[in-house]
C-alpha positions in Angstrom: 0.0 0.0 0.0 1.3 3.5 -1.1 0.0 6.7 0.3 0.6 10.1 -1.2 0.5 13.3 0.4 1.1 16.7 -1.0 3.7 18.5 -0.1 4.9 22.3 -0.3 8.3 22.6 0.0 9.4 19.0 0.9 7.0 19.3 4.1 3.6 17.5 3.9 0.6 19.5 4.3 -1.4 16.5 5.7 -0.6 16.9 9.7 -1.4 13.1 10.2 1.1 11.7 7.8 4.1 13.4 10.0 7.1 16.0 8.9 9.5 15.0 6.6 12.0 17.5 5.0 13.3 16.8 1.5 17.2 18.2 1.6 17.6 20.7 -1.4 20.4 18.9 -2.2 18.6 16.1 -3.7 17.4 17.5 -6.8 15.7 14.7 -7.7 13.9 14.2 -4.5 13.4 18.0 -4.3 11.8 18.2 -7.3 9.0 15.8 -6.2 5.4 17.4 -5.8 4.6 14.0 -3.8 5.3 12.6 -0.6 5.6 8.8 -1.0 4.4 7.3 2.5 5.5 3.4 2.2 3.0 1.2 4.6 6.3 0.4 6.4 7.0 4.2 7.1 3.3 4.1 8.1 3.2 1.3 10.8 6.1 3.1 12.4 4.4 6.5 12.6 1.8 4.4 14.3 3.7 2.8 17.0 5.7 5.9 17.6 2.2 7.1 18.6 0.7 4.1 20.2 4.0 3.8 22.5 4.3 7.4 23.4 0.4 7.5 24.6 1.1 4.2 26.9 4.3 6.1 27.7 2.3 9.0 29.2 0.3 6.4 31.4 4.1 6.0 33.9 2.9 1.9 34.5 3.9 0.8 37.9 6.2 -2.7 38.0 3.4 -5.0 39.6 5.4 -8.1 40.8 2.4 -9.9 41.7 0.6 -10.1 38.6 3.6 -11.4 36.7 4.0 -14.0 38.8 0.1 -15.1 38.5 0.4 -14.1 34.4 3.5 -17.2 35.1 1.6 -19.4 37.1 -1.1 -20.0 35.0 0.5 -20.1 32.2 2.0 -23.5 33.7 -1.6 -24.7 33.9 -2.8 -24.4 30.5 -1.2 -22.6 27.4 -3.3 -20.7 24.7 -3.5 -22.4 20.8 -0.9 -20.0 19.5 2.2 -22.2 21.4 1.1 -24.6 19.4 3.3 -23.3 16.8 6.2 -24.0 19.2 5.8 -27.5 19.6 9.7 -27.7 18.5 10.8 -25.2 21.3 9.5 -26.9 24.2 12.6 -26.6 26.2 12.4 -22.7 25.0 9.1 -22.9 27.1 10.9 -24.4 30.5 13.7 -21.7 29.7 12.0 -18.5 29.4 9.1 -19.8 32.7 12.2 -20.8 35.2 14.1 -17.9 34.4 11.3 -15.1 34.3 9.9 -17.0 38.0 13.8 -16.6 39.4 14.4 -13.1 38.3 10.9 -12.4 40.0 13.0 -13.8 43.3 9.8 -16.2 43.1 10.5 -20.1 44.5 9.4 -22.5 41.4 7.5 -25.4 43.3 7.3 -27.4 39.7 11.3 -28.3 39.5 10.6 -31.9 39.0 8.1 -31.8 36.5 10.3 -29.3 34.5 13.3 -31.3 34.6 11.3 -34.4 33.5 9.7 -32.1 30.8 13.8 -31.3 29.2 14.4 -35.0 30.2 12.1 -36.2 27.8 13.4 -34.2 25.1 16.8 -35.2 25.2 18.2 -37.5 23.0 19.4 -40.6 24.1 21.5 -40.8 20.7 23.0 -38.0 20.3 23.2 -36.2 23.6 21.5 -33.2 22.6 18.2 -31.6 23.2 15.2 -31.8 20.9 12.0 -29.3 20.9 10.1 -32.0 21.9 10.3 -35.8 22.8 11.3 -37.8 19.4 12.5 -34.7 17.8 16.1 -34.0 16.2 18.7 -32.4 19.0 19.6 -28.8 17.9 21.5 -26.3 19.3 18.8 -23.8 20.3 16.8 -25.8 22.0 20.3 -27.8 23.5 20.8 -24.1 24.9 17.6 -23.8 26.4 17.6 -27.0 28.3 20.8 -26.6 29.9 20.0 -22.9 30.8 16.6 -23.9 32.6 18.6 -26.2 34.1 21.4 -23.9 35.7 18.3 -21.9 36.5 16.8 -24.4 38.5 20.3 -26.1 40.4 20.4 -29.0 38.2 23.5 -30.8 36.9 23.6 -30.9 33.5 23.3 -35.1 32.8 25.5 -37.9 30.6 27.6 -34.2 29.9 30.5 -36.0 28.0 27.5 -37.1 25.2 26.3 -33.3 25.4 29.7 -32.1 24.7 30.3 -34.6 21.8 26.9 -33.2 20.6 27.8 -29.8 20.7 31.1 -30.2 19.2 29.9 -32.5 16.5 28.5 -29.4 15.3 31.7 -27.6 14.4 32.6 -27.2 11.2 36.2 -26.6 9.8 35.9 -23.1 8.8 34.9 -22.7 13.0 31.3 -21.8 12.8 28.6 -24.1 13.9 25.7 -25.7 12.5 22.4 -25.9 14.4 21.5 -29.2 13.8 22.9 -32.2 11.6 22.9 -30.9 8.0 21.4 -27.4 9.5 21.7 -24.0 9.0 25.2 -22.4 9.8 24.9 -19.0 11.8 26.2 -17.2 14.2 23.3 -18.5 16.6 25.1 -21.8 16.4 28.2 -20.3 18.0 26.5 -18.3 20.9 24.6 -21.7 21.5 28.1 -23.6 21.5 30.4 -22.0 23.6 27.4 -20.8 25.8 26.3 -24.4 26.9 30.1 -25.3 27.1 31.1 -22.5 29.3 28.4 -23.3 31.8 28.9 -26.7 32.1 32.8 -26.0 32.5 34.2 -27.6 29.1 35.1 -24.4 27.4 38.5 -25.0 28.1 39.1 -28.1 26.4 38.7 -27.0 23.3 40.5 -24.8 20.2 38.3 -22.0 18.9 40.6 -19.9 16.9 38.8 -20.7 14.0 35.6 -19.9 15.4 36.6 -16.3 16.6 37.8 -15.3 12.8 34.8 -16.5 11.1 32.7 -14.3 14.1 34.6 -11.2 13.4 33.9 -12.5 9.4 30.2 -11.5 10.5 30.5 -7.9 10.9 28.6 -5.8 8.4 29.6 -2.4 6.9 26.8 -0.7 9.9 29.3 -1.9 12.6 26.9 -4.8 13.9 26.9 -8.2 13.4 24.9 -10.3 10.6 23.9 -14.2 10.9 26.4 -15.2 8.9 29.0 -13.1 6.7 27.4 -10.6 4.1 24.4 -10.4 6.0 22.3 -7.4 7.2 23.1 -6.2 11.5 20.8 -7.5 13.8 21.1 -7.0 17.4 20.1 -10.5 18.5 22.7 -11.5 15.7 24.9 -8.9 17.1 24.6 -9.9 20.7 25.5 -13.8 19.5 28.6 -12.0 18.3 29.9 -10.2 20.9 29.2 -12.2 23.7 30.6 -15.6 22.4 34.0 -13.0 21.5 33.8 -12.6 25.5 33.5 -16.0 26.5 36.2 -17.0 24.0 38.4 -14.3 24.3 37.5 -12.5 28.6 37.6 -9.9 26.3 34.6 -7.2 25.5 35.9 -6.0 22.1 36.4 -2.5 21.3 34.7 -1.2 18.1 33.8 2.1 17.6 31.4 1.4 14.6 30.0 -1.3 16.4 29.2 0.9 19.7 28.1 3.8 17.3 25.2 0.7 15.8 24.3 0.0 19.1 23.8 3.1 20.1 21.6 3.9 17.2 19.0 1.3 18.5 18.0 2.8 21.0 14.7 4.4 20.5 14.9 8.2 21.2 10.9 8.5 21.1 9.7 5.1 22.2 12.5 4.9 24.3 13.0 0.9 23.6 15.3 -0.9 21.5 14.7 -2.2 18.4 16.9 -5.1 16.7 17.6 -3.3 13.0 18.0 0.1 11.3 14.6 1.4 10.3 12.8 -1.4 12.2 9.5 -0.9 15.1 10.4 -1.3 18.6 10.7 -4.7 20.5 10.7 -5.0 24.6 12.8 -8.5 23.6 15.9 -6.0 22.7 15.6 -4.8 25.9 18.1 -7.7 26.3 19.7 -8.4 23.1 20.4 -4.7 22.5 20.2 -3.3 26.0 22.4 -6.2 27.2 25.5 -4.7 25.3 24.7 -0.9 25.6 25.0 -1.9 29.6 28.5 -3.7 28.9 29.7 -0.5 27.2 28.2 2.4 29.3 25.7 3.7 26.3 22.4 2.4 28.0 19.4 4.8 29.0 18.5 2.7 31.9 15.9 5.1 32.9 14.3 5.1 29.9 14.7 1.6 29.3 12.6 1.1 32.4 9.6 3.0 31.1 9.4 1.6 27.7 9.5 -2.2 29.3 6.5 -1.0 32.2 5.0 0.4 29.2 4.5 -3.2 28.1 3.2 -4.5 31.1 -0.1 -6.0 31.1 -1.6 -4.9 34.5 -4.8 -6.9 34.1 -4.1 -10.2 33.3 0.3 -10.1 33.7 3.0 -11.2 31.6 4.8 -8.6 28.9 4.5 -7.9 25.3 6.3 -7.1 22.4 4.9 -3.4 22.3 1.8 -1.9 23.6 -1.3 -3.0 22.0 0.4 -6.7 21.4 -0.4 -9.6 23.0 1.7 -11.2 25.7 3.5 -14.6 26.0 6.2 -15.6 27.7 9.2 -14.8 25.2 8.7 -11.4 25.6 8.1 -12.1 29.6 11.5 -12.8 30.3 13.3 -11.0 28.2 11.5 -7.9 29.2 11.9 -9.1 32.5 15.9 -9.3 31.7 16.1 -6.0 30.1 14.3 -4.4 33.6 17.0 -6.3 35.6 20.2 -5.8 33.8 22.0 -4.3 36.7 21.1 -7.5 38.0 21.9 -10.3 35.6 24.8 -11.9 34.1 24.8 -10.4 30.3 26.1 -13.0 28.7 23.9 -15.8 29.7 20.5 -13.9 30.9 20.5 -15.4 34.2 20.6 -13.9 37.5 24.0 -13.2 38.9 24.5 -15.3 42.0 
């Protein structure tokens, strides 16, 4: 869809379709009696205005109706999870962790370690989304976070480790699954689930750091893989896997000048690309490294992620007038505690 305004003078004389200013040094722009507003252009406008009203509203943090939003959420899930039938131990993750940065005791331990026991794979050593399914990386990560979460040694760790390392390929990045996808996901996955358990050590990843640093794009963030477009989740895959390789965070200024840029100077959240809407889940991803390097608007971090609060029923979501579920729960819930948490891992510091 394609909207066109007029314009006198570069600046649109429809009110509702925002201020633009067409630089006279663009002749060809500047020479345009129309205003092209792309749908994409629109849909920002419109969450720049829906956030900022919410924004007005200064939510209050209501512990207590998290916790309940959490809670019941253990008793019975909506049909739209049913699309993450494969990320069952993404499920266990993102409940145990939100419940433990609530400082709230989880009474269902034993059910949720038989829930990630039934998805591992007695084969391979890895973790499946769901009982039966192929072990992947993602999910691999997820189990053994949950379980750190809840106190739990990580089981049969010298097949998880083969698992994990099986993965490698020679060029140093990582594959998610057998025959899968190669990304920088893979690597954050990797050396995240082998730094935990205490294997890190053992193994040579000078290859792996090179084809990280391969991922960088011209913006100063990191891509999936090399050649692609930043993204901060990509980006924070990137840099935190350089730190856990390296006890290094590296030094970049066009990568701290892209972080800084995605911070929101209206909406006051994150989002995760240039020219994308606003996300409370990059209140980790993003906010995670703009607290490492001193660049973070805690302050008005904080009122973006209350702004996504759902006082009524708990839980967080993506942006106001979304829907909540429990992705956006705890990351939100991690971006709100980030003095609080250990960055690299999203887990509260002990």
């Amino acid at each position: 869809m394609v909207k066109e305004t007029d314009v006198f003078n570069g600046v649109p004389l429809n009110k509702k379709a925002w201020t633009f200013t067409i630089p006279s040094s663009m002749p060809l722009f500047g020479q345009m009696s129309t205003l092209r507003l792309t749908e994409t252009l629109e849909k920002q406008y419109e969450t720049r205005e829906s956030v900022c009203n919410e924004l007005s509203l200064n939510k209050v943090y209501n512990r207590k109706i998290h916790v309940k939003y959490l809670l019941r959420k253990r008793e019975i899930l909506s049909s739209s999870y049913q699309s993450l039938d494969s990320s069952q131990p993404w499920l266990v993750f993102w409940q145990v962790n939100s419940m433990r940065l609530l400082d709230e005791q989880d009474h269902d331990k034993d059910a949720m370690i038989a829930k990630l026991e039934s998805c591992r794979s007695k084969i391979t050593g890895g973790y499946g989304g769901g009982p039966g399914q192929m072990a992947h990386l993602a999910t691999t990560y997820a189990a053994v976070m949950a379980l750190t979460v809840l106190g739990v040694k990580v089981p049969h760790k010298e097949q998880l480790v083969s698992f994990v390392m099986g993965r490698m390929g020679t060029d140093g990045s990582f594959t998610m699954h057998h025959m899968g996808e190669t990304d920088v996901r893979g690597v954050y996955c990797a050396v995240s689930v082998l730094s935990v358990t205490g294997e890190l050590s053992k193994h040579n990843f000078v290859k792996t750091v090179e084809w990280i640093k391969s991922c960088q794009s011209y913006e100063g963030g990191y891509g999936s893989r090399p050649r692609d477009e930043a993204h901060a989740g990509y980006t924070f895959c990137a840099v935190v896997s350089l730190r856990i390789l390296t006890d290094d965070w590296i030094e970049d200024p066009s990568l701290l000048h892209w972080i800084s840029k995605r911070q929101c100077s209206d909406e006051l959240g994150f989002n995760g690309r240039t020219n994308k809407l606003v996300d409370v889940c990059y209140s980790y991803w993003a906010g995670a490294l703009s607290k490492v390097y001193n660049i973070l608007g805690v302050e008005e971090l904080n009122r973006y992620i209350l702004a996504c609060q759902d006082l009524n029923g708990g839980g967080f979501m993506d942006k106001p007038g979304k829907g909540c579920d429990l992705y956006h729960t705890n990351y939100g819930l991690c971006g709100f505690f980030i003095d609080d948490i250990d960055v690299r891992y999203g887990l509260m510091s002990e």
